[in-house]
TITORVO-836559 format. One line per field, with one value per residue: residue in three letters; x, y, z of N, C-alpha, C in turn. Coordinates in steps of 0.1 Angstrom, whole numbers, plus 2048, in hexadecimal, padded with zeros to 3 digits. Example, Ala and Ser with C-alpha at 12.3 -4.5 7.8 and 13.67 -1.06 7.14 Angstrom:
<pts>
residu: ALA/SER
n_X: 884/880
n_Y: 7C7/7EA
n_Z: 84E/847
ca_X: 87B/889
ca_Y: 7D3/7F5
ca_Z: 84E/847
c_X: 884/881
c_Y: 7DF/800
c_Z: 84E/84F
</pts>
This chain:
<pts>
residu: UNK/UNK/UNK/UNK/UNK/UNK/UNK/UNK/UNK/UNK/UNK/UNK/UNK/UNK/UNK/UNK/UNK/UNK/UNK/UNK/UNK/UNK/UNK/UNK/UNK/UNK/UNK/UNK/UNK/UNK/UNK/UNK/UNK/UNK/UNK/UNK/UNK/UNK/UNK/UNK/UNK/UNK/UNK/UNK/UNK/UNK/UNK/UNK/UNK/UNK/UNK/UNK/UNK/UNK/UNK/UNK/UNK/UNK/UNK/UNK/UNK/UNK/UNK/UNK/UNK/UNK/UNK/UNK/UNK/UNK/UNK/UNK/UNK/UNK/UNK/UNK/UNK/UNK/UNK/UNK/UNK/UNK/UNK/UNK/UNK/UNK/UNK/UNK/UNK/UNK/UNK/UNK/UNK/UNK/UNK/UNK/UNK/UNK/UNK/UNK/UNK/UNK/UNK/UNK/UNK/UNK/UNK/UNK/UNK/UNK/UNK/UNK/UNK/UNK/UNK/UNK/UNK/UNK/UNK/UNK/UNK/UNK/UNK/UNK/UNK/UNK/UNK/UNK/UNK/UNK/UNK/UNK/UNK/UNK/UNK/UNK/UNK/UNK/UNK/UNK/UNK/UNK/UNK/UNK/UNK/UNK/UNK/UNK/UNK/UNK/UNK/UNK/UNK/UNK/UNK/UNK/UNK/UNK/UNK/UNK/UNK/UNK/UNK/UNK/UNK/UNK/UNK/UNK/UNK/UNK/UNK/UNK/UNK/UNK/UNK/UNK/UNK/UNK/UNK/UNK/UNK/UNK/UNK/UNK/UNK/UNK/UNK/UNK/UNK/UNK/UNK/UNK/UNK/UNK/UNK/UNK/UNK/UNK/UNK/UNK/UNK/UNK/UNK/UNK/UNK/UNK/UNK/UNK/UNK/UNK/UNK/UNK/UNK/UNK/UNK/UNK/UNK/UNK/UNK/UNK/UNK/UNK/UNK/UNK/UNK/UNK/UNK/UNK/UNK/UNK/UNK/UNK/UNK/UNK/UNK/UNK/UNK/UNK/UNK/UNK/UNK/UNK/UNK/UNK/UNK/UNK/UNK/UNK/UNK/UNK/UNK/UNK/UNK/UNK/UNK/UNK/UNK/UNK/UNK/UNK/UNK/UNK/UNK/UNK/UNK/UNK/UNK/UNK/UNK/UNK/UNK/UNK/UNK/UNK/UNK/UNK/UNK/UNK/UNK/UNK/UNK/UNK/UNK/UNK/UNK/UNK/UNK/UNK/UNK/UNK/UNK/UNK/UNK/UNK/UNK/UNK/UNK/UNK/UNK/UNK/UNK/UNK/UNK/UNK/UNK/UNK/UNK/UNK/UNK/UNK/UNK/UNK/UNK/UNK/UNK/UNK/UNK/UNK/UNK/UNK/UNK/UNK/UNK/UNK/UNK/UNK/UNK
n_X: 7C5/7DF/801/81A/81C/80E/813/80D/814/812/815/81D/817/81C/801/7EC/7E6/7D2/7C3/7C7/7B8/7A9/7BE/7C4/7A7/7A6/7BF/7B6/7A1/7A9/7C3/7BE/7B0/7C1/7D3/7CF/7C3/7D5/7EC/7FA/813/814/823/82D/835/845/845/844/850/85B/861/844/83E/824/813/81F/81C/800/7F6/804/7F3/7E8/7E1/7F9/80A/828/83F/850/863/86B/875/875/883/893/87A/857/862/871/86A/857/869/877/85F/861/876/87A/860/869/881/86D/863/84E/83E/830/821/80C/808/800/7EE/7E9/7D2/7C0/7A3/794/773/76A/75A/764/784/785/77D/78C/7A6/7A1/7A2/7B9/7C8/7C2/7C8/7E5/7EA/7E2/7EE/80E/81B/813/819/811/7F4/7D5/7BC/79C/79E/78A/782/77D/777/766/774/786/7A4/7BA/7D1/7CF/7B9/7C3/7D8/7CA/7BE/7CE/7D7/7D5/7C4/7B4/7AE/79B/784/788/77F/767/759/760/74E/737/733/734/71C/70E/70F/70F/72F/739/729/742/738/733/737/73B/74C/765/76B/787/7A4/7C1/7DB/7E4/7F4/7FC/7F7/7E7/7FE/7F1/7E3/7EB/7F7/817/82D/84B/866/867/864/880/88D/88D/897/88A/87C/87C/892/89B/88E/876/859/847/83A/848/83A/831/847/857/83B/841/858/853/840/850/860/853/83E/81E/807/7E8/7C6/7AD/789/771/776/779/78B/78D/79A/7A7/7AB/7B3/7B5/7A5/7A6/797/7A5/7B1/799/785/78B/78E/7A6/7BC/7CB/7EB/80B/82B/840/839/82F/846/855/840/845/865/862/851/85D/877/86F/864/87D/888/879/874/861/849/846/833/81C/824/82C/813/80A/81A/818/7FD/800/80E/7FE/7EB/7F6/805/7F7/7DC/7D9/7DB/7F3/805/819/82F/830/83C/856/85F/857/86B/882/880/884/8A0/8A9/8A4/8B3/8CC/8CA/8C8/8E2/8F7/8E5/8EA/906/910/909
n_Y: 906/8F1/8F1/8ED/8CC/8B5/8A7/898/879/874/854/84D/83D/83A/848/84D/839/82D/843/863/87A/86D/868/87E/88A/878/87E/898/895/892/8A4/8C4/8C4/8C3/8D2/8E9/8EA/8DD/8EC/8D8/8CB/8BC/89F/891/87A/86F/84C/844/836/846/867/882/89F/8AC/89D/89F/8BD/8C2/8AF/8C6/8D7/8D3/8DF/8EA/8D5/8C3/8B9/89C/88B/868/853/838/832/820/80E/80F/817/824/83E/841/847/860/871/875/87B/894/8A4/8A4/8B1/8CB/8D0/8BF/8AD/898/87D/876/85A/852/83D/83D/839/83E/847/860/864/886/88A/871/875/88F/885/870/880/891/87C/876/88A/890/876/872/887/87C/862/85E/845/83D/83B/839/83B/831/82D/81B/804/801/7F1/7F8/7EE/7DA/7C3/7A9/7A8/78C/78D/7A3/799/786/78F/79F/78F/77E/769/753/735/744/73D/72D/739/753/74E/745/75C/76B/75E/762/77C/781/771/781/794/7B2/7CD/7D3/7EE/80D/815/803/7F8/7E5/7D9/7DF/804/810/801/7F2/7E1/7E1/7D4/7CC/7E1/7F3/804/81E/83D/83A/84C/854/85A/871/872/859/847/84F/848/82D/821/82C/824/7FF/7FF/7EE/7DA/7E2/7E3/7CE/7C4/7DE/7EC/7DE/7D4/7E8/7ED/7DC/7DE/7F9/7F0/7DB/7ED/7F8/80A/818/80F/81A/812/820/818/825/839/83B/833/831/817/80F/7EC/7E0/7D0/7B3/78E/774/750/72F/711/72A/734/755/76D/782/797/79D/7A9/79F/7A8/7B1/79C/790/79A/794/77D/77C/78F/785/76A/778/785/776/768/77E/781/76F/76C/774/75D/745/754/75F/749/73D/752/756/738/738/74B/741/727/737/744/730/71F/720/72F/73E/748/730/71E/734/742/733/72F/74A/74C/737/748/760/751/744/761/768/75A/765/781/77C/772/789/799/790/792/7AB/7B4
n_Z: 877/877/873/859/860/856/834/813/801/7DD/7CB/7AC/790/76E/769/750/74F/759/75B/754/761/773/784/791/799/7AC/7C0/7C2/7D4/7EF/7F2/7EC/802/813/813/81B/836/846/839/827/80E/7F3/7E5/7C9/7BD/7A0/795/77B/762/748/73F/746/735/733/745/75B/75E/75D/777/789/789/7A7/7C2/7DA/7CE/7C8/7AE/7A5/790/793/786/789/7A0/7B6/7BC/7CA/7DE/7E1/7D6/7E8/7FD/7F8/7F2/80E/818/80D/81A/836/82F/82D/845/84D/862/85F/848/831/81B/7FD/7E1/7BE/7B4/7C8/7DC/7EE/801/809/826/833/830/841/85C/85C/860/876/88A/886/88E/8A9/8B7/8B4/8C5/8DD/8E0/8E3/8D6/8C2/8A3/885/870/861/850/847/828/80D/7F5/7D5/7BC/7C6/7C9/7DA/7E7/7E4/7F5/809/816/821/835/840/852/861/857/863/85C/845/82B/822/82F/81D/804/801/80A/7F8/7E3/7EE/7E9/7D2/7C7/7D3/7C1/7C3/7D0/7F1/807/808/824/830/84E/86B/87B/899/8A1/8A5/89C/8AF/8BF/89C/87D/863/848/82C/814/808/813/82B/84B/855/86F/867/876/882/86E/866/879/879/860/848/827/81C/7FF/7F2/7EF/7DC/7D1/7D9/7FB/80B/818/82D/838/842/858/865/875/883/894/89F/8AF/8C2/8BB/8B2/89B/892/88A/877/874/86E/859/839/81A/7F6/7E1/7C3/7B9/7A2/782/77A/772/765/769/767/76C/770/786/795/79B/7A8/78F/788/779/76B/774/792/796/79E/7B1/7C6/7C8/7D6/7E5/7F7/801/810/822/832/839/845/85C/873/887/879/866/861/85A/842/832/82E/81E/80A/7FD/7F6/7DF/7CF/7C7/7BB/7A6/79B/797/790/779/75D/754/75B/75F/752/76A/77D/775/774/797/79D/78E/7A7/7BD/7B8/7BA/7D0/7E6/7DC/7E3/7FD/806/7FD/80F/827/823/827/842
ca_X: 7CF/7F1/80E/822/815/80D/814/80C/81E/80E/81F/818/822/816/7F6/7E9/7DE/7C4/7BC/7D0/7AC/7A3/7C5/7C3/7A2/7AA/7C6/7AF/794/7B2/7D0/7BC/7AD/7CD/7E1/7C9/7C2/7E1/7FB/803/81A/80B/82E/828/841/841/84D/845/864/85D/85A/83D/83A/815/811/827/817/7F1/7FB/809/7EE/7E3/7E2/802/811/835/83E/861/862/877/87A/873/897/88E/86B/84D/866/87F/861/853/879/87C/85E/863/886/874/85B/873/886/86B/860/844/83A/82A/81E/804/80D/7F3/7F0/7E7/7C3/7B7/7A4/78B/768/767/755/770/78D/787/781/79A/7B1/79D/7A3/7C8/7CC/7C0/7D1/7F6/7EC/7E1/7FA/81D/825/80A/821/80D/7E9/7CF/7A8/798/79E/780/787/776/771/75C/77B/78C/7AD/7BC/7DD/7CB/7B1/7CB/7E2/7BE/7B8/7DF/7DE/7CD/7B9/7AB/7AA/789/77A/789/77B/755/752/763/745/72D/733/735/710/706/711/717/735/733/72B/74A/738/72A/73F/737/755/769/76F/794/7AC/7CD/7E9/7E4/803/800/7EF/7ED/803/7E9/7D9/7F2/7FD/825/837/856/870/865/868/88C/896/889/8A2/88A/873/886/88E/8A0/87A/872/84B/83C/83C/84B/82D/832/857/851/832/843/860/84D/839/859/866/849/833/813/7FE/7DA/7BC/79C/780/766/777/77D/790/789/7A9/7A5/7B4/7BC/7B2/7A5/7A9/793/7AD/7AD/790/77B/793/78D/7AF/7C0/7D6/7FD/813/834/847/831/82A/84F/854/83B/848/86F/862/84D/86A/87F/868/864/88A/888/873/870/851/83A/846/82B/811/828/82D/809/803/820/810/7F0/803/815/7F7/7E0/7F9/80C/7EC/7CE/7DB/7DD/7FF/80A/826/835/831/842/861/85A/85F/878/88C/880/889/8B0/8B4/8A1/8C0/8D7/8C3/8C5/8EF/8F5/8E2/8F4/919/90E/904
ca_Y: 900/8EB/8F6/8E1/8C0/8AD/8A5/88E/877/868/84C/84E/834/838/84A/84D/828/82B/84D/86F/87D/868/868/88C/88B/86F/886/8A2/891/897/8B0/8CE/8CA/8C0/8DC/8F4/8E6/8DB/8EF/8CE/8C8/8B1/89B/88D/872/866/83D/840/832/84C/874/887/8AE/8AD/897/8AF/8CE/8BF/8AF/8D1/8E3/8D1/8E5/8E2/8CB/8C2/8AD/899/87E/860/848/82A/82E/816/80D/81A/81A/834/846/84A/84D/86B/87D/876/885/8A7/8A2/8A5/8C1/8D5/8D5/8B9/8A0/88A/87B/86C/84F/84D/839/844/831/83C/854/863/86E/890/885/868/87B/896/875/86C/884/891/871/870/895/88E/869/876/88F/874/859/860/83E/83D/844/833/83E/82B/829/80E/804/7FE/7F2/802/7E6/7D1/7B9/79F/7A5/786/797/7A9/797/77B/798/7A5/786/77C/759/746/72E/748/736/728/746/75C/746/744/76D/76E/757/76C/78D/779/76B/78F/79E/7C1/7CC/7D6/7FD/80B/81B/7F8/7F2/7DE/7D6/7ED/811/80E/7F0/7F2/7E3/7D9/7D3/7C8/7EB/7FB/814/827/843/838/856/84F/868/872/871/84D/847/859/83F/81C/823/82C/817/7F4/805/7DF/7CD/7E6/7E4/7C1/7C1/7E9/7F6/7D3/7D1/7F5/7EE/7D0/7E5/804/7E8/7D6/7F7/7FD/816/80E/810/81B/815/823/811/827/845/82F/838/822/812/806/7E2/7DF/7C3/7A5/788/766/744/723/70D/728/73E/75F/771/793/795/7A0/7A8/796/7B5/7B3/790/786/7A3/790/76E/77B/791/77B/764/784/78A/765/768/789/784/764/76A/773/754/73F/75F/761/740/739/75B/74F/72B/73E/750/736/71D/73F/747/728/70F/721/73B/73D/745/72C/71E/73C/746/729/733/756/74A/734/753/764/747/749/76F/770/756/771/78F/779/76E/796/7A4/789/792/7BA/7B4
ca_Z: 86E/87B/864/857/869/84C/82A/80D/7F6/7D5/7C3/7A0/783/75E/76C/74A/74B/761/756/75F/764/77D/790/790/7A4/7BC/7C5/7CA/7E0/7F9/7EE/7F2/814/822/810/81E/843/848/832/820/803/7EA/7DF/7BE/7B7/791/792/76A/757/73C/746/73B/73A/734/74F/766/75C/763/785/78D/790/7AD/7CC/7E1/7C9/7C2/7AA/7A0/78C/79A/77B/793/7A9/7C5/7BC/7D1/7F1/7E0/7D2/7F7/805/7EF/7F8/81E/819/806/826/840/832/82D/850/857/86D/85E/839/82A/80D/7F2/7D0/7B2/7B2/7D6/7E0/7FC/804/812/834/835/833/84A/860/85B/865/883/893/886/896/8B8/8B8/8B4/8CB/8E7/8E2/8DC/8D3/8B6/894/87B/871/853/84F/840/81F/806/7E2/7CA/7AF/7CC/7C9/7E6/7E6/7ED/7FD/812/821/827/83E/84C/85A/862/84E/86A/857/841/81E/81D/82F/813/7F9/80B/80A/7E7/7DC/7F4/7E5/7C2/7C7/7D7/7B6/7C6/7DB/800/807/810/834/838/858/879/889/8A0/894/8A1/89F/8B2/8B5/88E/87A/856/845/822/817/805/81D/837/84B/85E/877/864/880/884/862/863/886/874/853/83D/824/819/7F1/7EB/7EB/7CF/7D2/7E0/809/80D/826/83B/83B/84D/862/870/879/886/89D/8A9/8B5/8CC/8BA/8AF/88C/891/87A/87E/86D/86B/852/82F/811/7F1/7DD/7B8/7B9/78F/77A/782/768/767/768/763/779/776/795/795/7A1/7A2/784/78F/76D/76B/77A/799/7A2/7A1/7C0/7CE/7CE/7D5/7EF/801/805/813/82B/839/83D/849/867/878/88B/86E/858/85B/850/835/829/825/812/7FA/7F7/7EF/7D4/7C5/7C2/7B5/79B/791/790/78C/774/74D/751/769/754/754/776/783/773/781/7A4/79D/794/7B5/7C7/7B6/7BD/7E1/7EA/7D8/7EA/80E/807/7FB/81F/834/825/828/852
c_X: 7DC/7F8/816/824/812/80D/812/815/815/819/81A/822/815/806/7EA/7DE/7D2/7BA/7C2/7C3/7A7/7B0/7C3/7B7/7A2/7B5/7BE/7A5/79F/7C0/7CC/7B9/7B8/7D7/7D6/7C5/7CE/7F0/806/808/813/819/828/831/83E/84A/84D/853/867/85B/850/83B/82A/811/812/820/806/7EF/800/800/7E1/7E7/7EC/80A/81F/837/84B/85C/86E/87B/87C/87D/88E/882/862/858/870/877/859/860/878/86F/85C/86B/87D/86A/863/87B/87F/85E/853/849/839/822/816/807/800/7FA/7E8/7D3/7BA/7B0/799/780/76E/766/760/780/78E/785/789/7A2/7B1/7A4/7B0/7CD/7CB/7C5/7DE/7F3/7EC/7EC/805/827/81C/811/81C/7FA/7E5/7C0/7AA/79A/790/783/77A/76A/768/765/77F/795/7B3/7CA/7D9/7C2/7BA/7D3/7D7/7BC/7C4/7E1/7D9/7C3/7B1/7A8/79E/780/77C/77E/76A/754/759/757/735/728/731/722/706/703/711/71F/72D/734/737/748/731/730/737/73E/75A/76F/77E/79C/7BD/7D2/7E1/7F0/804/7F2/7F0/7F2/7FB/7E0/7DD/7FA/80D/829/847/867/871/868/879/893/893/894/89A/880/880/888/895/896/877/862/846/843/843/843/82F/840/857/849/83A/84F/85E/847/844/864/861/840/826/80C/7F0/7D3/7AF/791/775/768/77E/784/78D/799/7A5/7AC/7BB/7B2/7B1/7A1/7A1/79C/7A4/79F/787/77C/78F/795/7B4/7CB/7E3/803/824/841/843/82F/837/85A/84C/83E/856/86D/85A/858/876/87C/866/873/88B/884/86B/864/848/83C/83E/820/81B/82D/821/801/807/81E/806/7F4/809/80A/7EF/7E9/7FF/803/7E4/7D0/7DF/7EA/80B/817/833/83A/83A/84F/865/862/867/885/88C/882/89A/8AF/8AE/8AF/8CD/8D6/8CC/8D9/8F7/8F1/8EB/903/919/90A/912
c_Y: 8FC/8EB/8ED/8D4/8B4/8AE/899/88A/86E/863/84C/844/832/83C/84A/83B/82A/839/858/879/87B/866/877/88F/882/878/898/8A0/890/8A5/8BD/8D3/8C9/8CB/8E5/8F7/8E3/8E3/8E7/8CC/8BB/8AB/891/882/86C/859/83D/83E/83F/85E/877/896/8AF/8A8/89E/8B7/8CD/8BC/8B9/8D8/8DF/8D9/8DF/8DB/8CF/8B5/8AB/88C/874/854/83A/826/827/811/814/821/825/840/84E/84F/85B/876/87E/881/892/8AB/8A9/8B3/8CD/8D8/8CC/8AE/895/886/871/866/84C/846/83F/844/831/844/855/86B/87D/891/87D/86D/886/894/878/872/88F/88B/870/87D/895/87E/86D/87F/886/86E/859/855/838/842/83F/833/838/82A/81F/812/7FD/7FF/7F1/7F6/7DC/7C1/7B2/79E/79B/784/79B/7A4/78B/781/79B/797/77B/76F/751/740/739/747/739/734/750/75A/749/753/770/76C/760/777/789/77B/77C/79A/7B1/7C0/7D4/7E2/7FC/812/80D/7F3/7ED/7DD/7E2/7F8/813/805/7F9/7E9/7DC/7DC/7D4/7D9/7F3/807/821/82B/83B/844/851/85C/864/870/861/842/841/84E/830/819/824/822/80C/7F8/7F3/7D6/7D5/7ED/7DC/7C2/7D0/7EC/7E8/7CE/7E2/7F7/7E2/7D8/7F0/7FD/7E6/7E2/7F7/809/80C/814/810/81D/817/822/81A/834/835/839/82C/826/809/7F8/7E0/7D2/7B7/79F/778/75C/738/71D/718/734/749/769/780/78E/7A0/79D/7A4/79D/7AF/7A5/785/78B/79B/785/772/782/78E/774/76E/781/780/764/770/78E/779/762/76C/76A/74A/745/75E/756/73E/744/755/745/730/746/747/72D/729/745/73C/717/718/72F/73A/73D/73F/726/727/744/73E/72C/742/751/743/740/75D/760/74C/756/76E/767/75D/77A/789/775/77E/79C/7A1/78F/7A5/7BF/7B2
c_Z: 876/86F/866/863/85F/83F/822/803/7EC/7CB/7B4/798/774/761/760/743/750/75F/761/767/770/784/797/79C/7B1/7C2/7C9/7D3/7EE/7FB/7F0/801/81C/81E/81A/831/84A/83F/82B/816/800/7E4/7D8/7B6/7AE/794/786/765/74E/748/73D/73E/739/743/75A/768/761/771/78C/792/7A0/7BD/7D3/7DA/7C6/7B9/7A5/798/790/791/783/79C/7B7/7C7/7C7/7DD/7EE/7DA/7E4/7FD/801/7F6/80B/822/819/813/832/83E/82F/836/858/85B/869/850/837/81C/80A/7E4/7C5/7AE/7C1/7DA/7EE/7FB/80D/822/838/839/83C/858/867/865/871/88A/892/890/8A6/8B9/8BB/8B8/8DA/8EB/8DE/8D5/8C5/8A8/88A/87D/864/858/846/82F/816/7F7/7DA/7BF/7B9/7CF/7D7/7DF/7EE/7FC/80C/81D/828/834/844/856/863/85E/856/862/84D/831/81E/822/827/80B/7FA/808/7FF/7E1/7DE/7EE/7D4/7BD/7C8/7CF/7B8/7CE/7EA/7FD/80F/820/838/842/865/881/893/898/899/8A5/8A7/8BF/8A9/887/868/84E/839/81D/813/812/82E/83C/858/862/86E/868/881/875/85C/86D/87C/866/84A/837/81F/806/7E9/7E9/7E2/7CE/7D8/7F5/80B/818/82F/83E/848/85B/86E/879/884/894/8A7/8B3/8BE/8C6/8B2/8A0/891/889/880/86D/869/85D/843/824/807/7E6/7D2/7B6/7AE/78B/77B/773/76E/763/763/76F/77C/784/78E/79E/798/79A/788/77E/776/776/78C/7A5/7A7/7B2/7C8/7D3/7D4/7E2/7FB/808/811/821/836/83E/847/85B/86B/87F/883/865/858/857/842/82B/824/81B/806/7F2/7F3/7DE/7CB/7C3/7B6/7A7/792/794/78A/785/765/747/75B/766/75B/762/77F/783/778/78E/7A8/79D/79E/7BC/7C9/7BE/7C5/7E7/7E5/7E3/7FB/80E/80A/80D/825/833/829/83C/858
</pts>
């Protein structure tokens, strides 16, 4: 056993939607072994707007667990701020960030954190650890595969293994892997079943709590990178990641559905981010053209959406006036 070496943080928001049942054991297909092998605290951050004692008192009896509710102060990034802080003062190293809808084989996770154990023992400039992600519902997230593939040309090859996997009518196993079992340097990485050295964390300022929720884990990673440390992912240990609800459009599209909350972080903080960091802004213009055609053409509520990013247009030129007079 390494004492106090690692700990976990899950983000929780209105767990009840997806079923408190089933957050409950995605949070145990890891929270026990790591409290038990590691001496890890299980931090439990509620984002729910509302409190719930039930809720509390069930999540409680999870091995290791702490739990606070944070009423959404800073969106996900003040929800992980928070338990980094609790982290830090109560003596580790280093934290694993899960969501609510992720969880882990057995075999996978002990993986996992094999290879993260003897890594951050090797390379000292290694502060950011993730296994492959495998979504659950068999989905192509278009987010993701857009950042896996860094925007070079990868439209039409999205589209082509959207259709593929369509035709194939099952998704991929998630041990069905071929490529290399570990990538590095890689940059862009999700925060679920992402493990960060604390200190490192603590020197970078923190997650960005003024982006809210859209771009948080890549406002970080890019940061964490341009310091000189590195992000490692090892392909062969998987964890799978519920994507949510997918909604058929106009034409026939078949796109991830983003509520109104959600998809206007995405257009406001795309923009940000394109400001934000002159060498990644042609990856991040053509994600945001990808977003703006996929929600304000080929979307039932495209209308609406339009006006949407209009007003994340306005406030990111507030947001970007606001930084500049604050520097």
């Amino acid at each position: 056993m390494i004492n106090q070496m690692l700990s976990v943080a899950v983000i929780l928001y209105n767990p009840e939607q997806i079923g408190i049942e089933q957050v409950y054991v995605n949070i145990m297909s890891y929270a026990e072994f790591i409290n038990k092998q590691y001496n890890g605290r299980v931090y439990l951050i509620d984002n729910s707007p509302l409190y719930s004692q039930e809720r509390e008192s069930y999540l409680k009896t999870i091995p290791g667990s702490f739990y606070y509710h944070n009423k959404n102060q800073g969106g996900i990034a003040g929800a992980q701020n928070f338990a980094c802080n609790k982290a830090i003062q109560d003596g580790y190293e280093w934290i694993m960030t899960m969501d609510q809808d992720s969880n882990f084989e057995k075999e996978d996770l002990d993986y996992y954190l094999q290879l993260f154990t003897e890594w951050q023992l090797q390379d000292s400039s290694a502060k950011s650890f993730t296994p492959r992600v495998y979504f659950a519902d068999g989905a192509i997230p278009t987010f993701t595969k857009l950042i896996r593939f860094k925007i070079l040309s990868p439209i039409k090859r999205i589209i082509l293994r959207q259709k593929n996997l369509q035709k194939a009518g099952t998704p991929v196993n998630m041990h069905d892997w071929k490529g290399p079992e570990i990538e590095y340097p890689t940059l862009f990485v999700p925060a679920s079943a992402n493990i960060i050295n604390l200190k490192i964390w603590e020197q970078l300022g923190k997650f960005d709590e003024s982006l809210i929720i859209d771009q948080v884990d890549n406002d970080f990673n890019i940061r964490l990178t341009d310091a000189g440390y590195k992000i490692i992912k090892f392909n062969k240990p998987a964890f799978s990641h519920y994507l949510g609800e997918k909604k058929f459009t106009i034409f026939n599209k078949h796109t991830p559905h983003y509520n109104s909350f959600r998809l206007y972080y995405i257009f406001r903080n795309h923009l940000i981010m394109i400001n934000r960091y002159p060498k990644y802004q042609k990856e991040y213009k053509k994600i945001l053209k990808y977003f703006i055609i996929e929600n304000c053409i080929f979307n039932w509520k495209a209308i609406s959406n339009i006006f949407l990013f209009l007003k994340a247009y306005k406030d990111y030129q507030y947001y970007v006036k606001q930084d500049a007079n604050n520097k």
